[in-house]
FIFI-366100 format. One record per residue (C-alpha): residue in three letters; x, y, z. Coordinates in steps of 0.02 Angstrom, whole numbers, padded with zeros to 5 digits, always signed. Layout:
# FIFI-366100
ALAXYZ ...
***
This chain:
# FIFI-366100
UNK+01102-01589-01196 UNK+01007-01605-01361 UNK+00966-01790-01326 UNK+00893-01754-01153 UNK+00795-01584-01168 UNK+00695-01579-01043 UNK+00809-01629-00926 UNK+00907-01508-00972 UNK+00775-01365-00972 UNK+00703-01406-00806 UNK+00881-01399-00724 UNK+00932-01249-00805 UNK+00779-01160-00751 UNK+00803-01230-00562 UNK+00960-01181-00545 UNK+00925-00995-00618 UNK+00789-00993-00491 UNK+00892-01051-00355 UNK+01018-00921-00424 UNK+00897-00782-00415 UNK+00811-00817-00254 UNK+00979-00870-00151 UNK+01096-00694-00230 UNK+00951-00570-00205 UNK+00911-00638-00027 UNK+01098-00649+00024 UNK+01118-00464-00049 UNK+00958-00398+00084 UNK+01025-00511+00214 UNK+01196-00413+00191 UNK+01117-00255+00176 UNK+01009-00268+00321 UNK+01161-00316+00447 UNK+01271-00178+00368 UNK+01162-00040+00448 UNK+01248+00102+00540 UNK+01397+00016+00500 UNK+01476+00173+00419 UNK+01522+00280+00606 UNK+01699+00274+00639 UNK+01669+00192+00820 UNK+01519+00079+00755 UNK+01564-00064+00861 UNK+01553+00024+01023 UNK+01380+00130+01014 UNK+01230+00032+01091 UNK+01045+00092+01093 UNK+00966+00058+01253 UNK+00801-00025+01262 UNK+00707-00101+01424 UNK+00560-00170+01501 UNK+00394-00063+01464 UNK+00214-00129+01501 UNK+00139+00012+01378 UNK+00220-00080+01228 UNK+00151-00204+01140 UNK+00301-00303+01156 UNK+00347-00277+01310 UNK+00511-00181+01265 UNK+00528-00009+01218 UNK+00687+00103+01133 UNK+00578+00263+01197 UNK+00667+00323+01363 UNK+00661+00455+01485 UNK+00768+00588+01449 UNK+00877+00607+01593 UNK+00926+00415+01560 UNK+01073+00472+01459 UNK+01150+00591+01595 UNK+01134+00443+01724 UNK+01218+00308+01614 UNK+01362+00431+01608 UNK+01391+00466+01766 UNK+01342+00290+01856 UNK+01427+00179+01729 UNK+01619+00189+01683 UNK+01629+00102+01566 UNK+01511+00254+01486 UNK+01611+00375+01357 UNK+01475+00473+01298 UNK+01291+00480+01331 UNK+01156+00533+01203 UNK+00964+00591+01188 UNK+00894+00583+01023 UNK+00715+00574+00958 UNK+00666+00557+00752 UNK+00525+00648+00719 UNK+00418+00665+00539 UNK+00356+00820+00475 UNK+00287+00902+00331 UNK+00367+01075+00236 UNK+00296+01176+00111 UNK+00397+01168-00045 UNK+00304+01298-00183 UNK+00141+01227-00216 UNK+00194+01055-00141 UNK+00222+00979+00030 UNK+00384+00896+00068 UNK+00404+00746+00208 UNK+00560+00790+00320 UNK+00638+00675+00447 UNK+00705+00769+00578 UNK+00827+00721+00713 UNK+00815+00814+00875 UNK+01006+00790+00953 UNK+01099+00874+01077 UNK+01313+00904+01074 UNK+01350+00737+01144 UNK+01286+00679+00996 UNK+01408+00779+00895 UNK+01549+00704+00976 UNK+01486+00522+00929 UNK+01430+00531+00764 UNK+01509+00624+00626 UNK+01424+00743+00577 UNK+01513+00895+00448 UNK+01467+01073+00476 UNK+01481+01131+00284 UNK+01421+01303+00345 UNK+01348+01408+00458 UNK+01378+01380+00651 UNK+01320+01253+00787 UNK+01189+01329+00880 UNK+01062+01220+00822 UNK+01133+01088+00979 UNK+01114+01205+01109 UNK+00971+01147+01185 UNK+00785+01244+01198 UNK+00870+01337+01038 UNK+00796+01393+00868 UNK+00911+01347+00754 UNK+00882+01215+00639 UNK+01030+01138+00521 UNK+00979+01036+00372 UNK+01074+00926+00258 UNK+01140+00976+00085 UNK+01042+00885-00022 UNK+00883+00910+00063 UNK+00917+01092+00041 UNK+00929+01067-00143 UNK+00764+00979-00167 UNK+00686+01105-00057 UNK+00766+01278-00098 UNK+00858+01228-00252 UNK+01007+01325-00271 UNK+00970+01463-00142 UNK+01063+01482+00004 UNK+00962+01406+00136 UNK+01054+01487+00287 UNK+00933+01622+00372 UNK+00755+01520+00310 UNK+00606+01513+00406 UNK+00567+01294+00447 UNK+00463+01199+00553 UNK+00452+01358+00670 UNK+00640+01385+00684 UNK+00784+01458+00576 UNK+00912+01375+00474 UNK+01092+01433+00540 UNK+01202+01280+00464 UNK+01206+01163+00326 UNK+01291+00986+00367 UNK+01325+00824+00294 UNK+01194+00687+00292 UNK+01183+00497+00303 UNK+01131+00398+00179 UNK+00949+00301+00219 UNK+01071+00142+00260 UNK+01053+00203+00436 UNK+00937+00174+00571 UNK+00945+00371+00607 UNK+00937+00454+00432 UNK+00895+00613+00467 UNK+00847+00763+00331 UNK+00852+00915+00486 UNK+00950+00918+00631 UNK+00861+01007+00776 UNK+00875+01052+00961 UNK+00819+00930+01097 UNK+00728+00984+01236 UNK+00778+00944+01393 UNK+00640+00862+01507 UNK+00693+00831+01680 UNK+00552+00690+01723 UNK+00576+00517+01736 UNK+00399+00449+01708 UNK+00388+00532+01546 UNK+00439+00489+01367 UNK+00385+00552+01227 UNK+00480+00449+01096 UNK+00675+00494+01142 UNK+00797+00370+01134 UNK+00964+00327+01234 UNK+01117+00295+01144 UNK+01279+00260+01236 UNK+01466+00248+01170 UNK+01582+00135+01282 UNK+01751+00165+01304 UNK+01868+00080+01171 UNK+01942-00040+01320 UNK+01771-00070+01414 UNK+01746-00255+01477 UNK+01574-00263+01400 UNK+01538-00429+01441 UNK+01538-00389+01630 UNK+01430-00221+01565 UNK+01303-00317+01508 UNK+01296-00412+01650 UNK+01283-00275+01757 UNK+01165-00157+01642 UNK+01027-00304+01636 UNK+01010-00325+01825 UNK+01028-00152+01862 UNK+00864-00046+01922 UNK+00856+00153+01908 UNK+00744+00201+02023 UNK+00718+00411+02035 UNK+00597+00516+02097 UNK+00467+00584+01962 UNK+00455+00754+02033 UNK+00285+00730+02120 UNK+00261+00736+02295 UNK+00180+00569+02351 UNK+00230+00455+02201 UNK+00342+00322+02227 UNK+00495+00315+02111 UNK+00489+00294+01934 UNK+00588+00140+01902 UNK+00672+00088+01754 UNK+00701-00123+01733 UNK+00774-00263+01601 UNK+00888-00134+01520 UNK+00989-00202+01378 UNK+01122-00124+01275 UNK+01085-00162+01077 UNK+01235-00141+00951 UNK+01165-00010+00836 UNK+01237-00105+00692 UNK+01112-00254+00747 UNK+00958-00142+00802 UNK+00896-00150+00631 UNK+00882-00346+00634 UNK+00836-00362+00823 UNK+00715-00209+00843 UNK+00536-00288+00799 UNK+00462-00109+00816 UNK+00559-00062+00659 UNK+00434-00046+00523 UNK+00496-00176+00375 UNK+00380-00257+00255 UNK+00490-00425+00272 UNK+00538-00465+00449 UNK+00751-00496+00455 UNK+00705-00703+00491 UNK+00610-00719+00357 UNK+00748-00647+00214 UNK+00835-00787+00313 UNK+00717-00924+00270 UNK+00691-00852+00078 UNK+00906-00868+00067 UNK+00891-01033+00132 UNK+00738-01080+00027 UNK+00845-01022-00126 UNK+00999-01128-00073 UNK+00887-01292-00059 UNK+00814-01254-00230 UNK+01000-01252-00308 UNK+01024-01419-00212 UNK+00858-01485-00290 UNK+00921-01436-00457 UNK+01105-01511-00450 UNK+01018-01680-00354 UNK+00888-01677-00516 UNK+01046-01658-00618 UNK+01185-01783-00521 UNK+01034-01910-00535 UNK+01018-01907-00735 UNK+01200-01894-00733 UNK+01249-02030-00636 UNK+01110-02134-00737 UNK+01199-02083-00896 UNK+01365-02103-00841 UNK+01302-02296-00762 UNK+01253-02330-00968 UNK+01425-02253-01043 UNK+01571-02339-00911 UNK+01594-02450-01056 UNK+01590-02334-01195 UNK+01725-02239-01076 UNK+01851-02405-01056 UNK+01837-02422-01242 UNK+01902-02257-01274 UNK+02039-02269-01147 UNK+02090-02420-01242 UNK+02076-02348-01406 UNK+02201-02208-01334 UNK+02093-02083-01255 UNK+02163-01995-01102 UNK+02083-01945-00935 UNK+02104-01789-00975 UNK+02020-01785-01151 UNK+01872-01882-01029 UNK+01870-01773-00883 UNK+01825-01608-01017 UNK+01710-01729-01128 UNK+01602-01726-00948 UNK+01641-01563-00886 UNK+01588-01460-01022 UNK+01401-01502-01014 UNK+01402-01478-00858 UNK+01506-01321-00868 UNK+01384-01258-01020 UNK+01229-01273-00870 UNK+01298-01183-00767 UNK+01340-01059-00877 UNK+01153-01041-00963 UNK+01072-01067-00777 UNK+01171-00904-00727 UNK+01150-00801-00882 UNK+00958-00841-00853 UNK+00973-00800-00663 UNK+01032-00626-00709 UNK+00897-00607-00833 UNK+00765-00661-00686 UNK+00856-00523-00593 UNK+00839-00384-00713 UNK+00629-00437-00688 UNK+00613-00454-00517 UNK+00727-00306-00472 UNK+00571-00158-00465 UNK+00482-00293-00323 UNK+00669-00333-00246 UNK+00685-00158-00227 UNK+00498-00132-00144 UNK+00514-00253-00004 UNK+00698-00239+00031 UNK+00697-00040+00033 UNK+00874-00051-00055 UNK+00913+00082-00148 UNK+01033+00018-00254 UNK+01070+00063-00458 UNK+01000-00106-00566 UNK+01199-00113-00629 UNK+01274-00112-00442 UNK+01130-00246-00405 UNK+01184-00363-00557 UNK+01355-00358-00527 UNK+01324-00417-00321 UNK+01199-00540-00371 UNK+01356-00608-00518 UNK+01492-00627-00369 UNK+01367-00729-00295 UNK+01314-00841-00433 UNK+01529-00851-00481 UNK+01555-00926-00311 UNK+01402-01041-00302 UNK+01451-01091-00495 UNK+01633-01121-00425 UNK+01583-01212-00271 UNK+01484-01342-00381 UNK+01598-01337-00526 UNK+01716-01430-00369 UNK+01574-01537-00302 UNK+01574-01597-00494 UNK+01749-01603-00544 UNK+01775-01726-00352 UNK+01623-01822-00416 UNK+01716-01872-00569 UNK+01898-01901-00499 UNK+01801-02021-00385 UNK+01738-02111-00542 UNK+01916-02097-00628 UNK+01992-02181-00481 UNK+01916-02360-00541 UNK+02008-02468-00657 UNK+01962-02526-00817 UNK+01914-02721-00772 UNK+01769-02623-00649 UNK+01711-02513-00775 UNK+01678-02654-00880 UNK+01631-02796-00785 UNK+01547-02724-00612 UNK+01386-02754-00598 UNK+01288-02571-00614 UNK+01226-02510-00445 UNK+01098-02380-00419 UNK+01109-02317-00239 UNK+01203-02134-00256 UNK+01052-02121-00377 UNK+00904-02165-00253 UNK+00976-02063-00129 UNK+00973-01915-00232 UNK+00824-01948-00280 UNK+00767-01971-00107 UNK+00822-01815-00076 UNK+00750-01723-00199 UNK+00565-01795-00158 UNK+00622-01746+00037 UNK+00651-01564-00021 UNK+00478-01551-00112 UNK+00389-01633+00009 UNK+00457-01527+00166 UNK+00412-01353+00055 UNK+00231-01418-00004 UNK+00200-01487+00190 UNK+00273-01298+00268 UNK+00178-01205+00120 UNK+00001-01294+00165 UNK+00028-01267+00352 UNK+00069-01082+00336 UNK-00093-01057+00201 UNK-00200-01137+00350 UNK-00130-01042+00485 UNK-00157-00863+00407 UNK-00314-00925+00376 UNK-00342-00963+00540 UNK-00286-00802+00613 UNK-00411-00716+00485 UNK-00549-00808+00568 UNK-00677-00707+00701 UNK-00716-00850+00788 UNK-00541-00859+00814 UNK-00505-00685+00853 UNK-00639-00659+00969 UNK-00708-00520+00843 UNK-00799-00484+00678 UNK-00698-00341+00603 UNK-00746-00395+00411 UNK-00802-00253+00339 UNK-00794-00095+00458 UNK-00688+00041+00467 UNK-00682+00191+00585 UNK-00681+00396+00555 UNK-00596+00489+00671 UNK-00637+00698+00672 UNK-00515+00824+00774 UNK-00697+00900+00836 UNK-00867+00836+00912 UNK-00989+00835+00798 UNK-01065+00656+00844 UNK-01238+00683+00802 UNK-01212+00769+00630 UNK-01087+00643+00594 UNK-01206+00497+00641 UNK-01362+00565+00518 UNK-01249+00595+00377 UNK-01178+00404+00371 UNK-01352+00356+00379 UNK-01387+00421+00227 UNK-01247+00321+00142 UNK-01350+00179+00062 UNK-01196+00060+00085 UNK-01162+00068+00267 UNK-01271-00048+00367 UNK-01234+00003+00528 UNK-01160+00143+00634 UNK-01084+00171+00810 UNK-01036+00310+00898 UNK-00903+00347+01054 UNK-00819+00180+01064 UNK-00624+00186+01071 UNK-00548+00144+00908 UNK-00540-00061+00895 UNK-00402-00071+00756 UNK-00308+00014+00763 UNK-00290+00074+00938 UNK-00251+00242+00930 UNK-00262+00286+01099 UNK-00185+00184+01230 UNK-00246+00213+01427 UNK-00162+00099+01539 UNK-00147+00090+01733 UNK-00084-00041+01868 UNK-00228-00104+01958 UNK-00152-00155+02145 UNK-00303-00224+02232 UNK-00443-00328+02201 UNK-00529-00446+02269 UNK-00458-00616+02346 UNK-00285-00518+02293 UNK-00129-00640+02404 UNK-00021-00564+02481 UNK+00118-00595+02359 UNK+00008-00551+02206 UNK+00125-00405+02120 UNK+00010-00262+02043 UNK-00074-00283+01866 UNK-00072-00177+01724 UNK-00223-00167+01648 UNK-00279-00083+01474 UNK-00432+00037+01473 UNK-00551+00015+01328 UNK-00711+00146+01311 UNK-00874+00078+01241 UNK-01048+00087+01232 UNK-01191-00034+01256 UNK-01192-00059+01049 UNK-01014-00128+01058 UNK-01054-00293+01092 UNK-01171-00311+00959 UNK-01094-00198+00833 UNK-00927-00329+00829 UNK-01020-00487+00878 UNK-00925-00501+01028 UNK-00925-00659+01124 UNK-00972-00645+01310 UNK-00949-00775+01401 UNK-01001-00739+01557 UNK-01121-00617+01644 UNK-01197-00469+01532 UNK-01158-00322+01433 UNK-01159-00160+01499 UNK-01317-00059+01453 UNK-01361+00130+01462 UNK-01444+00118+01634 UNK-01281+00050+01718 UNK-01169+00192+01804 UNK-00970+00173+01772 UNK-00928+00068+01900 UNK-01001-00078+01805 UNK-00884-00148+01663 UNK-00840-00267+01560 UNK-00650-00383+01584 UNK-00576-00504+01471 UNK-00529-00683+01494 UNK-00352-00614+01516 UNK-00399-00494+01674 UNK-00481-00652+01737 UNK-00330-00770+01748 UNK-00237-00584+01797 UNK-00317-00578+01935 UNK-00326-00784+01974 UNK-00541-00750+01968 UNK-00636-00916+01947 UNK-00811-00828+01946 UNK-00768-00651+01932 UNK-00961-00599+01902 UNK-00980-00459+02016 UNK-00802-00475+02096 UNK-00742-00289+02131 UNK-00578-00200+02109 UNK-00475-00050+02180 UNK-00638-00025+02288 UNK-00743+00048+02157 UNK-00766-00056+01987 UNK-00890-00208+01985 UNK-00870-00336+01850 UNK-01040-00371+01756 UNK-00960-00494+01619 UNK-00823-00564+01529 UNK-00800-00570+01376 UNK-00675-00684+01253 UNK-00517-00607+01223 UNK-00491-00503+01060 UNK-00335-00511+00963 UNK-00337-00349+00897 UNK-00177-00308+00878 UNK-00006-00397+00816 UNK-00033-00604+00819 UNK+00133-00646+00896 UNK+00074-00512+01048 UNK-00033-00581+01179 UNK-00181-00500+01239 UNK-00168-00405+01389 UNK-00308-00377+01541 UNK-00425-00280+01446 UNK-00580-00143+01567 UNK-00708-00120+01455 UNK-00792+00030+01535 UNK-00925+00172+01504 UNK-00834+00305+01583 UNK-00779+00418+01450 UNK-00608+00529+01430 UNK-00666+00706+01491 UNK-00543+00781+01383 UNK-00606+00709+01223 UNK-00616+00841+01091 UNK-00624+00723+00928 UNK-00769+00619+00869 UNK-00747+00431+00836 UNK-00884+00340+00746 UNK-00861+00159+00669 UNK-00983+00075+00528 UNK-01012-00081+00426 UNK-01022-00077+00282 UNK-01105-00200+00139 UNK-00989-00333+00058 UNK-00874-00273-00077 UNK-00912-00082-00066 UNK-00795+00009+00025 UNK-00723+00095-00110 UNK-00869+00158-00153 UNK-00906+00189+00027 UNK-00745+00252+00046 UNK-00766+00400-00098 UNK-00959+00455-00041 UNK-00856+00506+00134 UNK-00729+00565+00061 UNK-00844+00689-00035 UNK-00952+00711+00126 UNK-00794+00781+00229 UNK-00758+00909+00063 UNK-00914+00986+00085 UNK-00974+00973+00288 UNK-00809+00992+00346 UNK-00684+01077+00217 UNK-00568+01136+00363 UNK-00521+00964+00404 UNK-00370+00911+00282 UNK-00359+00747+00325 UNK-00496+00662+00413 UNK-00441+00495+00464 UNK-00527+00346+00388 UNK-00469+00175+00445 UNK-00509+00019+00365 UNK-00520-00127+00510 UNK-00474-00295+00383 UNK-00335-00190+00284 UNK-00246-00128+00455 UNK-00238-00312+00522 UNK-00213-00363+00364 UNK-00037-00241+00357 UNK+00009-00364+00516 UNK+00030-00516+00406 UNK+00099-00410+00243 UNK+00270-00490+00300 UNK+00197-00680+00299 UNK+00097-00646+00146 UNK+00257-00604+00078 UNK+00359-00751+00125 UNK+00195-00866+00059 UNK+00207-00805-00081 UNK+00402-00834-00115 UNK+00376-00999-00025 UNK+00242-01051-00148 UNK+00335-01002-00301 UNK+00492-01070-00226 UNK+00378-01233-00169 UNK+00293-01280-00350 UNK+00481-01238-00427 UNK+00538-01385-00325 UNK+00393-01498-00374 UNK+00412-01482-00556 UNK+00616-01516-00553 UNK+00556-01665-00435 UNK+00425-01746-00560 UNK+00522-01704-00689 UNK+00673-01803-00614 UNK+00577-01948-00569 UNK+00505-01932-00763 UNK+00698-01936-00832 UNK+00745-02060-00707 UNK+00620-02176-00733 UNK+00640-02150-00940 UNK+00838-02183-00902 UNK+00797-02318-00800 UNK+00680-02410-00939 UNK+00807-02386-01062 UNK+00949-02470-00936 UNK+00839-02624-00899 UNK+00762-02652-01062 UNK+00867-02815-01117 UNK+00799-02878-00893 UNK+00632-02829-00957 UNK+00654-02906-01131 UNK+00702-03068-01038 UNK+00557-03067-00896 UNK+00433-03074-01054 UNK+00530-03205-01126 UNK+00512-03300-00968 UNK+00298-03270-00951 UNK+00304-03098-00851 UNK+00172-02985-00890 UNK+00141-02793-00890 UNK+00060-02806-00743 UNK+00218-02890-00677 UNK+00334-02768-00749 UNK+00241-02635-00654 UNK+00257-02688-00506 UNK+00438-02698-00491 UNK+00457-02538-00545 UNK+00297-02480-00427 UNK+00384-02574-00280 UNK+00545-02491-00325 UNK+00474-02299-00323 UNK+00340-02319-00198 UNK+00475-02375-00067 UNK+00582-02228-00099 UNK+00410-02130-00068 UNK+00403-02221+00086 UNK+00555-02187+00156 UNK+00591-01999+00091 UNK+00417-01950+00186 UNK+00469-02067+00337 UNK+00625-01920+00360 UNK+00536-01809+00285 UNK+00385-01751+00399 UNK+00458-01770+00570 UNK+00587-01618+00510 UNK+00455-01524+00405 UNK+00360-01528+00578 UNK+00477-01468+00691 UNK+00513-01338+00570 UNK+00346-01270+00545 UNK+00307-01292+00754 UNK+00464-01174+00764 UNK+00385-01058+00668 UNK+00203-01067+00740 UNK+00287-01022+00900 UNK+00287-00839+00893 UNK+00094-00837+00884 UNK-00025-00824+01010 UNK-00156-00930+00924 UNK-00087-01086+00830 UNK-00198-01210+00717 UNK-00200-01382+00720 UNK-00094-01500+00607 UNK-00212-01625+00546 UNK-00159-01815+00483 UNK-00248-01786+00316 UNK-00104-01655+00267 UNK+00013-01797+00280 UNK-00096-01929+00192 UNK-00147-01807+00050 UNK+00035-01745+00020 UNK+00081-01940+00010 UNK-00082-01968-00094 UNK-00014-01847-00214 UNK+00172-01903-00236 UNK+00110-02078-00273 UNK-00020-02022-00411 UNK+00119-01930-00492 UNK+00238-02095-00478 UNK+00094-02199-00562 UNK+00105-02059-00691 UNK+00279-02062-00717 UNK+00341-02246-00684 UNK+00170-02323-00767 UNK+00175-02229-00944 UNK+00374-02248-00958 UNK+00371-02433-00908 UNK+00218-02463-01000 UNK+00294-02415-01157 UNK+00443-02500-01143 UNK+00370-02676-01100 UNK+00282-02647-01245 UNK+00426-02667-01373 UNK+00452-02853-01436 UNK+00581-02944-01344 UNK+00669-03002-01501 UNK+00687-02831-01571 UNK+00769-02793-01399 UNK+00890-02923-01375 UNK+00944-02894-01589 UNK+00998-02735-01531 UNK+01061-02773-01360 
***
């Protein structure tokens, strides 16, 4: 270990990496698939979800509230039937406000869950009631030691004080409230279903039967055809928090996936960096090793002579690994949400660097029992062979190049989806103010004031984010077929400074201008191939709107959503009693910007607590916080690979020399130059180049396509990625193989053989 130091160093410091990455992201993937796992009947309570055109995904939790009654009595297989809705809301605490999260429930929900009544009564489930109960230790932090039983909260009184759930639950609740009961069918306003089957339920053939099943009821108005409720699928609650994309999570579930696997291939990198040198050293000591066995060593007394440096790695890498984990633990703790003592953490993240240290301790101990098994003539006389070495080796250059080649493809295609010409948009620098009165004018003079803002609009619909969301089914238009199903289309307000004010892209026809009335609008690209238009300039629909142009579509919203059929129109909400007003403002200002509103809304409109301000590139921006994330562990992960590769190919190639210097003393006997020399070597490396990108880039590809997949928009994969990647590996072999060999073909050939 002292001979060989920076082998040494580079593989312990891999393998703590590897150690680090692999135990903390097995530990969140754990965690995350562990939720709601703590209810007595876990396994059998589902959470329904089903098709919904108002989502963004096109699946929604958020159900009509009679759903739960009609599960119960149309299904068998049904036990018990729940309505529950988690809402967030604010309390006064002293001089401080307190965030609450309370859970609206109803006494089927008592009977699934358990849930402790530590005092009081259970009012607080009959439904349209009062009551309020609240969990013990929120009581605490908000009444300290009083009894809370009789308090005023959130408009209701607290009659009982029950047990809570920890925050490992997709329903953590603080409050426990009283639904109430809405009997219509086309509304929602948030609740969710949860079922609990029976304990001897086939719920294989539920499934089955839940997915193509169709509730169809009557909404309560005269005229309206039924409200009808399609795609419904049962979701184990203990999964919902992996399978539920609306779940907010700064790290989506696949990609704590891909970091544990990225973790595991960075141990493998290390142990292939380390098998290599040892191999190569154990190749240049076989006859050291048959001498000893003569001279009365056993294979014992040989078998711990090899095993303890390897043991004494293993031992350092972990020791490190826990150190890196006592660093990274405040960030661990940030993206995973785990609430976890540092202690608890390091003694998790230990079982799983003891079994990965026992799994290789095996791979090592089989490696040498392999070796063991030949006799003494081999040992001696065979000639040395070097192929477990290049296929190590291989691998370890196949690793590298597969993170490096995924790395640069996922830099380029965040890039890409930060690009306007792209996106159909030029959000860089605007935000939007949004005021619970109308005060337009006012509002418009005052930002005109602000020497920083460039530009101001009035009365368009908030762009990002969309706070508002209008959408209706559009069921004729023109050259509609007979078998054309209805279309639901999104409703976007704006005014005739829209276009310019974003740099929108039309593409066809005009933009809408003051003097047009509000049967004139504007459709996207996606309305057009909607409604299967090929020149949809002043093609009507539902007998009234006209179509004056079409413009690109925008990808406002979530990249792996795509964009729906978009009306821009001039007819404004009647009912509008807020003012919305976006600006521009000048490069690298806002938070200057951001403070001279701030202190215009303290003193024009002090009533107004918190006037919302939203920041157009930092909102989209929060839509990629999860692949930022994973870049950013990839590229770490990526250059940590790199180094233990170079440096392997640096202690391989040194071993090498030293192996072959009595050949190379000979070849120089015999006329060869440096040049010569070289090339061997350069043949040698550069075909193992060759043939580790040759398996290489076909599976980096297909694993990088497999993640492109889930956006709409997807870059290009140009050939100069390849070429450059290749163009780099190859300088760093002339780096490596030329200064080693160069050195060594130096050294007189007499000097050589002497010692040889």
């Amino acid at each position: 270990m002292r001979k060989y130091k920076n082998q040494t160093l580079i593989s312990v410091v891999g393998l703590a990496v590897g150690f680090t990455c692999f135990a903390l992201a097995t530990l969140w993937i754990r965690y995350e698939r562990t939720f709601d796992q703590f209810h007595k009947r876990a396994d059998l309570i589902y959470v329904l979800t089903a098709l919904d055109s108002h989502a963004l995904s096109g699946v929604s939790r958020s159900q009509p509230y009679p759903l739960a009654a009609y599960m119960k009595e149309t299904f068998p297989e049904v036990r018990n039937a729940a309505t529950v809705a988690q809402r967030v809301n604010t309390v006064q605490s002293g001089e401080m406000s307190m965030e609450v999260i309370a859970l609206e429930v109803d006494s089927t929900f008592l009977n699934m869950f358990d849930v402790k009544i530590l005092e009081g009564n259970l009012n607080f489930s009959t439904p349209d009631s009062k009551d309020i109960a609240i969990t013990l230790a929120k009581s605490k932090k908000i009444f300290g030691d009083e009894n809370p039983i009789g308090k005023e909260i959130l408009g209701g009184t607290i009659t009982a004080i029950v047990s809570g759930w920890n925050n490992h639950s997709n329903y953590f609740y603080d409050l426990l409230l009283p639904i109430t009961p809405n009997p219509a069918w086309n509304y929602r306003r948030g609740e969710n279903t949860i079922i609990e089957l029976f304990p001897n339920a086939n719920e294989k053939a539920f499934f089955a039967k839940l997915s193509s099943h169709t509730v169809s009821q009557l909404s309560g108005n005269e005229g309206e055809r039924p409200h009808e409720i399609t795609g419904i699928e049962a979701v184990p609650i203990t999964k919902m928090r992996c399978q539920d994309s609306i779940i907010d999570k700064d790290i989506k579930y696949q990609y704590i996936l891909l970091f544990s696997f990225a973790g595991l291939l960075v141990i493998f990198c290390s142990l292939f960096n380390y098998f290599t040198l040892f191999f190569s050293r154990f190749r240049m000591r076989e006859k050291e090793f048959a001498l000893r066995m003569v001279c009365g060593a056993s294979t014992r007394s040989l078998f711990f002579l090899l095993s303890v440096e390897f043991f004494l790695i293993m031992f350092i890498a972990s020791l490190l690994g826990l150190f890196l984990t006592h660093l990274s633990f405040p960030v661990f703790c940030r993206l995973s949400n785990i609430q976890m003592d540092l202690s608890a953490v390091i003694l998790e993240v230990s079982a799983y660097i003891f079994a990965i240290i026992l799994f290789t301790l095996l791979l090592f101990f089989l490696i040498l029992v392999v070796f063991r098994k030949r006799n003494l003539n081999t040992s001696i006389k065979e000639k040395k062979k070097s192929g477990s070495r290049k296929v190590l080796l291989v691998m370890q250059l196949m690793i590298s190049l597969i993170f490096a080649f995924c790395t640069i493809i996922m830099m380029k295609q965040l890039n890409f989806l930060h690009q306007s010409d792209n996106l159909g948009i030029d959000f860089k620098n605007t935000a939007t103010l949004v005021l619970p009165i109308q005060d337009e004018a006012v509002l418009y003079n005052h930002f005109q004031q602000i020497s920083e803002i460039s530009s101001v609009m009035l009365n368009n619909s908030s762009l990002i984010p969309q706070l508002t969301l209008t959408t209706w089914s559009v069921s004729d238009w023109e050259g509609k077929a007979i078998d054309d199903k209805e279309i639901f289309v999104e409703d976007f307000f704006i005014t005739d400074a829209f276009i310019d004010f974003y740099d929108v892209q039309l593409i066809a026809g005009e933009g809408l201008s003051e003097s047009d009335d509000e049967s004139w609008v504007l459709i996207n690209e996606a309305t057009v191939k909607a409604f299967k238009w090929d020149n949809p300039i002043g093609k009507t629909f539902i007998n009234y709107y006209k179509v004056k142009g079409v413009i690109k579509d925008i990808y406002k919203n979530v990249p792996t959503v795509p964009v729906k059929p978009i009306i821009y129109s001039r007819k404004k909400e009647s009912n509008q009693s807020y003012s919305n007003l976006s600006f521009r403002y000048q490069e690298g200002t806002w938070d200057i910007t951001k403070e001279k509103i701030d202190k215009l809304m303290q003193e024009e409109y002090p009533q107004i607590f918190y006037p919302q301000i939203f920041n157009a590139e930092n909102i989209y921006n929060t839509y990629f916080q999860s692949e930022a994330a994973l870049l950013k562990l990839l590229s770490f992960v990526s250059l940590v690979c790199i180094i233990i590769s170079v440096f392997g190919f640096f202690s391989l190639v040194s071993l090498s020399c030293e192996e072959r210097r009595k050949e190379i003393a000979i070849r120089k006997i015999n006329g060869a130059g440096i040049k010569d020399i070289l090339s061997i070597f350069f043949n040698e490396y550069f075909t193992l180049l060759v043939v580790g990108a040759v398996v290489t880039f076909p599976i980096a590809y297909y694993l990088i396509k497999k993640w492109m997949e889930q956006y709409v928009l997807q870059t290009n994969i140009p050939v100069w990625i390849y070429i450059v990647l290749v163009l780099v590996l190859a300088f760093v072999i002339v780096l490596c193989v030329g200064w080693q060999v160069y050195k060594t073909s130096k050294e007189n050939p007499s000097e050589v053989l002497k010692g040889e």
